[in-house]
C-alpha positions, 0 to 999 in steps of 0.5 A: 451501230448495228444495221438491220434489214427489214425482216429483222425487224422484231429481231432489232426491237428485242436487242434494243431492249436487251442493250437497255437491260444491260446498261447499268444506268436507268431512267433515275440514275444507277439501277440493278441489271435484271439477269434474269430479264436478259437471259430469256431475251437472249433466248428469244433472240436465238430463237428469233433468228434460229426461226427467220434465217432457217426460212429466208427465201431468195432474195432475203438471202441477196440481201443478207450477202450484201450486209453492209456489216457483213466481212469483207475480204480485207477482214479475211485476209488479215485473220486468215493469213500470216505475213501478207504482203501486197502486190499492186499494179498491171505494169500497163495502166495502174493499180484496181484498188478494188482487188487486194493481191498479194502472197502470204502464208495459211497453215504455213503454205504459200498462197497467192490471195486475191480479194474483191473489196467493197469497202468499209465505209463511204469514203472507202467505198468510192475508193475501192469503186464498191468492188467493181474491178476494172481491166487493170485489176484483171491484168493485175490478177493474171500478172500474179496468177502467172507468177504463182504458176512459176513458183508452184504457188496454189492460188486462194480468190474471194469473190464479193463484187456486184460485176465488173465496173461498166464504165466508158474509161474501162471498156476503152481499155478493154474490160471484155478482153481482160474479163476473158483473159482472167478466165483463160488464166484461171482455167490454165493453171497448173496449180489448185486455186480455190474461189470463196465467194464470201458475199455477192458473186455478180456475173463475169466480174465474178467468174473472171475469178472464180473458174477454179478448182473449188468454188465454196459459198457462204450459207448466205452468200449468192452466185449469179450471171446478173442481179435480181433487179437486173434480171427483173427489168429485162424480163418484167420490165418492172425492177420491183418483181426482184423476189420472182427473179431471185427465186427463178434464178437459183442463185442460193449456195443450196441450189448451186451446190445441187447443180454442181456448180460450186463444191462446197456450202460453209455453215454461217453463225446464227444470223449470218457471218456479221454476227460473229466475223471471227467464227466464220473467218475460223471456219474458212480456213479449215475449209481451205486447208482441208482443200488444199491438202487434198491437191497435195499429192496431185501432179500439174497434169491432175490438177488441171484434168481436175478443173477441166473436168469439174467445168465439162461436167456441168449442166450434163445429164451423165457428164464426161468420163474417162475413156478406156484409151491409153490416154488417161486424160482424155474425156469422152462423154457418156450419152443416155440410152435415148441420146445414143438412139437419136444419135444412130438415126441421124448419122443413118437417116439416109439408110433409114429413109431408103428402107422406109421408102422401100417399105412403103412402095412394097405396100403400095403395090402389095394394096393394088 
């Protein structure tokens, strides 16, 4: 059974009509299929969805990355990679069902995957915690990511969780800690690792994750420091103003990829990546092979000066660039015209109020 949002209203009531059509079956016993009737109702659909998903705005794309029949990263996995095979638990507490790991093989290459897994169903749901990790997962993921470090294995993430899980039990042991340790580690490597936020990708639970070579979003996938509702009712106090918060807080892969904060858009199918899981599963993975064959012929050192560079370079006018030392690593940051002039008064003002001052007696004087 297929799930509709509420702009998919027309959208719903014309494939209600075309399932009628097709069923060979009709009010008084078996009746001919009308192909030509089917045909033009398949074509208004596509121009349906061609016209409402072309014109979706912000929080109607929030919505649509939390499909309940959009791929989950458990589907992914399994069309994307040969031979995976699971790891579990942090050695210190237990096993994050929320979060898969394990090793497999993309275009015959080692990788480590990592997957944030909401669940299928109701029951699969409460056991995956809706994709909301806990410190374990994090220690989990940091475990694996340093034993793909050791082997010089690139490291793939999907990114779909609303954040990290808030609860009592998860901060006595040490959610921020492992939150920001998760970062650490990411950011450390000296392997490519490659995020795909395929759904939601909710504040520090995601960017434990995500702070990596490449960062690519679905077309209708969402990137963000907290959720629309959440931001709604710290700044309106009113949960219900979500439309104005989504919009204001830029967190389509369109606007994101504009700021420089990911790297990469993947075109979904008409409709969105629930209308056709295997096309966009296909499309995945040539984007992350094309990715990981261009870390192929960088060194440790490269692969990290590249991170390091990507993260320093955001939310900078001109950014960092490489300085003319011997050191080739080294970043310095280029400053415009106007930032240097600020910068030369303040580090003179002393100079420059002495000659004001000067200035001023000598017209005092002069005047009297």
């Amino acid at each position: 059974m297929k799930n509709y949002l509420e702009f998919e209203k027309e959208i719903k009531t014309l494939e209600e009509e075309l399932d009628g059509l097709k069923s060979p079956f009709g009010s008084e016993g078996i009746a001919e299929v009308d192909t030509k009737k089917i045909q033009g109702i398949e074509n208004e659909i596509n121009e349906k969805l061609q016209l409402t998903y072309s014109n979706l705005n912000s929080w109607q794309k929030t919505l649509v990355a939390r499909h309940e029949d959009r791929p989950k990263a458990n589907f992914y996995i399994k069309k994307i990679f040969n031979q995976f095979t699971i790891l579990s638990g942090d050695r210190y507490f237990g096993d994050d069902k929320s979060i898969i790991a394990g090793f497999g093989l993309i275009d015959n290459k080692s990788v480590l995957v990592l997957g944030q897994e909401k669940g299928e169903d109701l029951n699969s749901r409460i056991e995956r915690n809706f994709g909301m990790m806990r410190p374990e997962g994090y220690r989990k993921c940091i475990r694996l990511m340093k034993l793909a470090e050791r082997f010089q294995i690139p490291v793939i993430s999907f990114i779909d969780t609303p954040g990290a899980y808030p609860g009592v039990g998860a901060e006595q042991r040490g959610q921020a800690s492992a939150i920001a340790n998760s970062i650490d580690c990411c950011m450390s490597l000296t392997v490519p690792n490659i995020s795909v936020i395929i759904g939601e990708g909710g504040s520090g639970g995601a960017i434990a994750l995500a702070s990596s070579n490449k960062v690519i979003m679905l077309e209708n996938s969402i990137y963000s420091v907290i959720s629309p509702e959440g931001c709604a009712a710290i700044l309106w106090r009113d949960p219900h103003k979500s439309l104005e918060a989504a919009e204001a807080m830029k967190l389509t892969a369109k606007d994101l990829l504009n700021f420089g904060i990911i790297d990469e858009v993947i075109n979904e199918p008409l409709g969105g990546a629930h209308r056709d899981p295997d096309l966009i599963a296909e499309n995945i993975k040539n984007s992350l092979v094309k990715n990981l064959k261009s870390f192929e012929n960088l060194s440790k050192d490269e692969i990290f000066e590249n991170r390091k560079a990507k993260f320093l370079k955001i939310g900078r006018d001109q950014g960092f660039s490489k300085s003319s030392s011997l050191n080739e690593s080294s970043l310095s940051y280029s400053e415009t015209i106007f930032q240097k002039i600020i910068s030369h008064i303040k580090a003179n003002k002393v100079i420059y109020l002495g000659s004001g001052l000067t200035i001023l007696a000598g017209l005092v004087a002069f005047i009297y």
